[in-house]
C-alpha positions, 0 to 999 in steps of 0.5 A, a space after each residue: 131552277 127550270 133548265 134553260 131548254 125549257 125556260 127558252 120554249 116558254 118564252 116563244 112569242 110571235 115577233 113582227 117588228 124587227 131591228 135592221 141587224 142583217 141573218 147571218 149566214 152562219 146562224 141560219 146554217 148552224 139553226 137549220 142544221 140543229 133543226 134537221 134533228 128533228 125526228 123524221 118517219 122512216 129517217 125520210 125527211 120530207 122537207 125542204 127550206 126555200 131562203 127568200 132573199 129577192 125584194 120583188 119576190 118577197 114583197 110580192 108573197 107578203 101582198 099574196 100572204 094577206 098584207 103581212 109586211 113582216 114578210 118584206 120587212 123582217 131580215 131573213 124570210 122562208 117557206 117551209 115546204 113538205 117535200 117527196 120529190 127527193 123520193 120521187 127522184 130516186 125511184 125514176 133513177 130505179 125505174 120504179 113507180 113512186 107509189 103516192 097516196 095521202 100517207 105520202 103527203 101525210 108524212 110530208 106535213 108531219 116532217 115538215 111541221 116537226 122540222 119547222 118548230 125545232 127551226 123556230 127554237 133554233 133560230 130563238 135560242 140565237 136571240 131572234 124573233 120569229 113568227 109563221 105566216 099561214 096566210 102564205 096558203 091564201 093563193 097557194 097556187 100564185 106562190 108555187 107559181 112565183 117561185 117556180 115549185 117543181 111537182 111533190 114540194 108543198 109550201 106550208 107557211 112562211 117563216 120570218 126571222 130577225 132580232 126583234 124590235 118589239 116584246 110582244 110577251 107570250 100568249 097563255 095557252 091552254 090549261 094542262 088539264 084540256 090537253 093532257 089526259 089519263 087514258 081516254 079523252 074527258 067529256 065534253 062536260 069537263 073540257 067545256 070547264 077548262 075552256 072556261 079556265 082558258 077564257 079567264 087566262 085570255 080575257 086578262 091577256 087582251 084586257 092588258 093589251 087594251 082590248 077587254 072584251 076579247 077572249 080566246 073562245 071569242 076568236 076561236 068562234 069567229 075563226 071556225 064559223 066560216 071556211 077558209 081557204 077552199 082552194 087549197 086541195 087542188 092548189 096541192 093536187 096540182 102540185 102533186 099531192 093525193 088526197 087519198 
């Protein structure tokens, strides 16, 4: 029998239709609590949680995020931020020069995203849904000035939480063999056949879901055949990010 730490992960699935149920302030302590034991680089923690609670302004970053209404509607939303302005602090207290280059920013990132995934299961194992919103970077700018961002805390993606009020069931995902290799990366030959694998897995998944003639590698050649978001190195330059 799978041990339920797993059986949890391999039920994750995007929720975005919840009940009216009120977070807790005790879940959302005791999930963001568990999820700061996530490994860290160096025991930094370069990250921070900003807990979106007033209407206006979170109906405005669901307009800024691309018309997600979940960003309104769910019952608890955040922003998960990188964060070197702790660091940054504490090096002014010395009197010292913050020495900030790419890797900074960097560790950021890496922090930020390990802490977040153990907050999505944090918040799941508490039979909540949730689901990310990337599009919080399409004004990235109009968000950090919204909520007033002071410099070296960088908004990642939104967070939405509440009981769901809708099983979306999960998305296959890639066969182990494309992700998982023995000592060097496979050739493009053999990747290109488990792209194929995925593809089959894929094309069931939409076919249930009454959209028969998508599949994985469809979207992903729409997704990558235009850029996206070109603004966003100076929308975290200016906020004090380096990108070298």
């Amino acid at each position: 029998m799978e041990n339920p730490i797993l059986q949890g992960m391999r039920q994750h699935r995007t929720v975005r239709t919840f009940t009216d149920e009120a977070l807790s302030p005790a879940h959302i302590r005791q999930a963001v609590e568990a999820a700061q034991c996530a490994a860290t680089s160096s025991w930094i923690q370069a990250y921070s949680l900003l807990h979106v609670t007033d209407a206006a302004e979170r109906e405005t970053l669901a307009e800024l995020a691309g018309g997600q209404a979940q960003v309104h509607s769910a019952p608890g939303f955040f922003i998960i931020c990188g964060d070197a302005r702790r660091h940054r602090l504490l090096m002014q207290k010395e009197g010292k020069p913050f020495q900030n280059n790419f890797e900074v920013f960097l560790t950021s990132i890496i922090d930020a995203g390990l802490f977040a995934q153990n907050l999505v299961l944090a918040f799941e194992s508490q039979g909540h849904g949730t689901c990310l919103i990337g599009g919080l970077r399409n004004r990235l700018a109009d968000v950090a000035k919204l909520l007033e961002l002071p410099g070296s805390v960088f908004p990642l993606y939104g967070l939405c939480v509440g009981k769901p009020a809708e099983d979306p069931g999960t998305r296959p995902r890639l066969p182990f063999e494309a992700i998982c290799f023995e000592g060097r990366y496979p050739s493009d030959e053999v990747m290109h056949k488990q792209m194929l694998l995925a593809d089959e897995a894929s094309k069931t998944y939409y076919a249930e879901r009454g959209t028969p003639k998508r599949s994985w590698s469809g979207g992903i050649i729409r997704r990558f055949a235009k850029l996206h978001r070109e603004n966003l190195p100076q929308a975290y330059l200016d906020l004090g990010a380096k990108l070298s």
